[in-house]
C-alpha positions as CSV (number, residue, x, y, z in Angstrom):
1,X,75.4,-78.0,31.6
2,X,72.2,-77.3,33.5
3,X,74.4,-76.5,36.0
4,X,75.9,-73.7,34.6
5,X,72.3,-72.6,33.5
6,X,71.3,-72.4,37.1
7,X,74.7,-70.3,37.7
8,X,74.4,-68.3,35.1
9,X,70.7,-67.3,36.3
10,X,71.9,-66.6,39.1
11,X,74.7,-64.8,38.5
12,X,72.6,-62.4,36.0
13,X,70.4,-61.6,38.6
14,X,72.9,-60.5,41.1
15,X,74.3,-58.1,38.1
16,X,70.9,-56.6,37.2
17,X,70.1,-55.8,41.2
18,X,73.6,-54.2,41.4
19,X,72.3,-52.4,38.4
20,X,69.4,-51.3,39.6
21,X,70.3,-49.8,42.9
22,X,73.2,-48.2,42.1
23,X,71.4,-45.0,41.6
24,X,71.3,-45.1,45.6
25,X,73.9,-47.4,47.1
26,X,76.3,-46.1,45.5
27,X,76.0,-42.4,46.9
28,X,74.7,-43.9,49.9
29,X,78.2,-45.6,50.2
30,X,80.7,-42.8,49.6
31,X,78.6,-41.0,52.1
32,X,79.4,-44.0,54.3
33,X,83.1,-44.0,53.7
34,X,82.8,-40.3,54.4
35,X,83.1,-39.1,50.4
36,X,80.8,-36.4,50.2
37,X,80.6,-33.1,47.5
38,X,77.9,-31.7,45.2
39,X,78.9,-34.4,42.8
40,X,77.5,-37.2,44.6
41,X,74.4,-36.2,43.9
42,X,75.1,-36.5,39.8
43,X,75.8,-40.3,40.9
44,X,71.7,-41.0,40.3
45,X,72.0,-40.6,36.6
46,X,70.9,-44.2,36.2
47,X,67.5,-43.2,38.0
48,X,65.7,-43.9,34.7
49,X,66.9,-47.2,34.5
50,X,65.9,-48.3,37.6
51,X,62.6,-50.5,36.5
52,X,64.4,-52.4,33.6
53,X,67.2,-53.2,35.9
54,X,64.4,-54.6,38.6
55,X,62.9,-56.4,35.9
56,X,65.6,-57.9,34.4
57,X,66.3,-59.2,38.4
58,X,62.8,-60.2,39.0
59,X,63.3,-62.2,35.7
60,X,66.5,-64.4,36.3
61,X,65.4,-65.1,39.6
62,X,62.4,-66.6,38.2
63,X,64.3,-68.4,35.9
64,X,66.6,-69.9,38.2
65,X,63.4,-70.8,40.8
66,X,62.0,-72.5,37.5
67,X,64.8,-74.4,37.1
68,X,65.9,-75.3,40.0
69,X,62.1,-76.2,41.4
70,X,59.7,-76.4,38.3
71,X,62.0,-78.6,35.7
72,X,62.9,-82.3,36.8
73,X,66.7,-82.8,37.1
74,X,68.1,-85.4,34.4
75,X,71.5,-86.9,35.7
76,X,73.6,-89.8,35.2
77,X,73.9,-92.3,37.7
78,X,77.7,-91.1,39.7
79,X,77.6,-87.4,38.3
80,X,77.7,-84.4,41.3
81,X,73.9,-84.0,39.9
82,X,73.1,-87.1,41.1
83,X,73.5,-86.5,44.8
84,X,70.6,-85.2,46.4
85,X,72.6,-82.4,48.8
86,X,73.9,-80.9,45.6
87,X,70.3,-79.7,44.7
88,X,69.8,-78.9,48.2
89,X,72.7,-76.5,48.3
90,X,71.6,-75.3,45.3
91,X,68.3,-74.4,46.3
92,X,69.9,-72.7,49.6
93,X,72.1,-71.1,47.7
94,X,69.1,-69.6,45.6
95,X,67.1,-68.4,48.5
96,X,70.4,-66.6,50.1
97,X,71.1,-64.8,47.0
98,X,67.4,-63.8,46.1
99,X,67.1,-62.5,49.8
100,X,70.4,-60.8,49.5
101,X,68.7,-59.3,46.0
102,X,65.6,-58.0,47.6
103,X,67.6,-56.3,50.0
104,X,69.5,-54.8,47.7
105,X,66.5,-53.9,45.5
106,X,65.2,-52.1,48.9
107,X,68.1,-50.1,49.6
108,X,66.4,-47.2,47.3
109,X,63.6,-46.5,49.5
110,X,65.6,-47.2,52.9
111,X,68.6,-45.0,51.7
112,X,67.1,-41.5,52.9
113,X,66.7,-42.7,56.5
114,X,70.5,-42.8,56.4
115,X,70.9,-39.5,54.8
């Protein structure tokens, strides 16, 4: 179960950082792919909800740094929890994805260097 927890955390984070950038990436990608028009620009209608998206990112990574880091592990003796490389492939997974996030999160203010 805390497993899933720690998944879940994750997982919502990695949705709310999608959410907020899209406003710029996804523009930023169509111009990429070489998708252009005067409607491209009508792709940053979710501007507005920019901060709630970072937020909600900032949040569930904190919540998976909690538990993964902050709340001791309770497992039975011969579970996958048990073994100590589990936890630290969770953990490594956790720093690739929240670097992976804040990249993402940084895209809006990188994005007019590229167009």
């Amino acid at each position: 179960m805390a497993r899933l927890t720690e998944k879940s955390s994750l997982i919502a984070s990695v949705l709310a950082a999608i959410g907020a950038s899209v406003c710029c990436v996804g523009p930023l990608v169509l111009l990429a792919l070489g998708i252009g028009g005067s409607w491209v620009g009508s792709l940053t209608a979710m501007e507005p909800y920019r901060p709630f998206f970072i937020g909600m990112t900032l949040l569930f990574l904190g919540l998976a740094f909690r538990k993964l880091y902050l709340v001791p592990q309770v497992c039975t003796p011969g579970t996958p929890c048990a073994d100590p490389r589990t936890r630290q492939r969770q953990r490594l997974t956790f720093w690739i994805v929240t670097v992976l996030l804040l990249g993402l999160l940084a895209v809006p203010w990188f994005a007019p260097l590229f167009y």
